[in-house]
N, C-alpha and C positions, 0 to 999 in steps of 0.2 A: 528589572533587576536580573542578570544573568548570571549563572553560576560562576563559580571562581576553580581554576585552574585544581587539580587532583580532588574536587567536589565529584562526591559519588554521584551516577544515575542509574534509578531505576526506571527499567523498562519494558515496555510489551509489543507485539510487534502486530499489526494488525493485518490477519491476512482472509478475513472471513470465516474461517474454522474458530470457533467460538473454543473449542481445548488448549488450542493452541495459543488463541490471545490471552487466555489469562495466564499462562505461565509468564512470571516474572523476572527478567536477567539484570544483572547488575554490572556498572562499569567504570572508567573516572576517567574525568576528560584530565588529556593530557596535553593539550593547547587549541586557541582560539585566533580567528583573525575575523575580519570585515563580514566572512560573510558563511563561514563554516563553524563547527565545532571540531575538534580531533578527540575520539575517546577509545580506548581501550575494546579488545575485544571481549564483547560481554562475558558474561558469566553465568550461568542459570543459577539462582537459588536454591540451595541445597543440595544440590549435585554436582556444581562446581563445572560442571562440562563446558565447553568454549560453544559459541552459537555464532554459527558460520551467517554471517550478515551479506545480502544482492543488494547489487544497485536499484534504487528506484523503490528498497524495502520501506516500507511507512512502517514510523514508529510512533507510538504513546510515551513522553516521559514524562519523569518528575522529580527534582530534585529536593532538597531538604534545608529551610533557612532555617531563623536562630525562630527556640521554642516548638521547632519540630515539624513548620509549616511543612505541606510541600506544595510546590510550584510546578504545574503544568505546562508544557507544553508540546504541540506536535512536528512531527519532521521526516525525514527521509535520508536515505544513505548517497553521498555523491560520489563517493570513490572509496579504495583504498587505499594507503598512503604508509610506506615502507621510510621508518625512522629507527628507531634504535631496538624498537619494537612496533611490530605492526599495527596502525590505527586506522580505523575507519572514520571517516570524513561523512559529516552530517551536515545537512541544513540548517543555519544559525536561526531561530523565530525574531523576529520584528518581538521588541518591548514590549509590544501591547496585546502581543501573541501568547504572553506566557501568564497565567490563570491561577488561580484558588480552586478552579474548576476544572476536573476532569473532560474533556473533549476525544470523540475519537473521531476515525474515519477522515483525516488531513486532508489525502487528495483524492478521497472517494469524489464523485459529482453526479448528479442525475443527468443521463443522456442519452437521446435514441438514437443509438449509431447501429448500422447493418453489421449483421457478422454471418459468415459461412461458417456452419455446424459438421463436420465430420466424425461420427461416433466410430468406436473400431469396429464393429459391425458391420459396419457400411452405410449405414442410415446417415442421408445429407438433408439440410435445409437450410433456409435461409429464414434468419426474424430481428429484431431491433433489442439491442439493449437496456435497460432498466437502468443502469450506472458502469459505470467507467471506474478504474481508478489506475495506481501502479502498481497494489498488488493483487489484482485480478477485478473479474466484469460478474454480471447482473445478465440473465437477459431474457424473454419472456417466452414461453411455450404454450403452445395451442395442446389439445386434449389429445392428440390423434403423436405428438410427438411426443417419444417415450424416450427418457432418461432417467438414469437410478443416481443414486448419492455414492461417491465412489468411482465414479465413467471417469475415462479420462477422454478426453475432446480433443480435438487439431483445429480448431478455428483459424481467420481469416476478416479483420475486423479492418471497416472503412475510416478514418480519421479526417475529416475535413478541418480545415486550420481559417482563421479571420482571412488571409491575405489569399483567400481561394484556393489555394495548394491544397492536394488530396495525397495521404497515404495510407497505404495496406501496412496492418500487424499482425503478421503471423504469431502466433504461438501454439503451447501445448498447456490445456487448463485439466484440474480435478476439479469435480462437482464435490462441492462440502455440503451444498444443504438445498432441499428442493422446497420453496415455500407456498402453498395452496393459496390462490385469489378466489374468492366470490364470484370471481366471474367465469368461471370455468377453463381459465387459465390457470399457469402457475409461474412462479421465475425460478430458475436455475444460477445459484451462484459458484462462479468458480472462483478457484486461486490459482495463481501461475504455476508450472508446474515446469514449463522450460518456454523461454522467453530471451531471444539475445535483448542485450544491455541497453542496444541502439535501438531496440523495436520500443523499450520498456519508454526510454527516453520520451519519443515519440510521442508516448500518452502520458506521460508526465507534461509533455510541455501542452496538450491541450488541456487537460486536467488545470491548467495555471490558466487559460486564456479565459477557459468558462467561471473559474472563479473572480476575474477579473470581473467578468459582465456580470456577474451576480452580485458584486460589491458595490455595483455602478448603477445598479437600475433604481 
């Protein structure tokens, strides 16, 4: 069941900053076709403020049937889309996609891709990612590589695709949270912090390929 046309959504955006995801924004879809949603741009709860929504953003929604249910599901921003008022164009879920259960993390994926580390300091390295997603990476530190919560990074991440093609994604990450392993390791996770559209794209469409193989196996 999908919602129906000026049905409010509420929503959370997931971008690994655990303050940030739980802040709640509200919106109403103002049309639908085959394979998008169109809604309104958000609104934060209680403060009314408008919340500037990127392509490739992953979002948690939910909408509200009769008796107050609400209805899960997850998605991502595909564009913008200039009507009478401006709408942001979303990922429609597949029927079976939408839940009594809350889900997060849509096109997060576990995956060991290289990436080149450049801190502003100067301290470079190179090490393998923990997870992937579209609104930022995972990625594992040895003891002797020092990062705080707060760096901002220029990384350089390797993309290998099914059909053998190789691409490079630059971006610029913040480190939101650095979490300690048993093994004397730690992961560093970041959120995008500037990322063009086309790079984001990039890992959104492997983020789909590996979820593919993981539904197949």
């Amino acid at each position: 069941m999908y919602p129906k046309i000026n049905d409010v959504l509420y929503i959370q955006l997931d971008t690994g900053d655990e303050k940030e995801a739980s802040i709640v924004y509200k919106s109403r879809i103002s049309d639908m076709d085959e394979e998008s949603m169109y809604m309104e741009v958000p609104l934060q709860e209680g403060t009314g403020r408008l919340k500037k929504l990127f392509i490739g953003d992953e979002l948690s929604a939910y909408f509200l049937t009769e008796g107050g249910v609400k209805n899960y599901f997850n998605t991502y921003v595909l564009s913008h889309h200039e009507d009478v008022i401006r709408l942001v164009r979303i990922k429609k879920p597949e029927p079976d996609q939408i839940t009594k259960v809350q889900r997060r993390s849509f096109l997060r994926v576990q995956a060991e891709l290289e990436v080149a580390v450049t801190a502003k300091d100067g301290t470079q390295f190179l090490t393998k990612t923990e997870d992937v997603g579209g609104g930022g990476i995972s990625f594992y530190l040895k003891p002797e590589q020092r990062i705080k919560e707060g760096s901002v990074l220029h990384c350089w991440l390797l993309v290998p695709y099914k059909n053998g093609s190789v691409e490079h994604v630059p971006f610029e990450g913040e480190v939101v949270r650095i979490k300690e392993l048993p093994t004397n390791r730690s992961i560093a996770m970041l959120k995008f912090k500037q990322i063009a559209d086309m790079e984001r794209q990039k890992l959104i469409r492997y983020c789909f390929e590996r979820q593919f193989d993981f539904r197949n196996r």
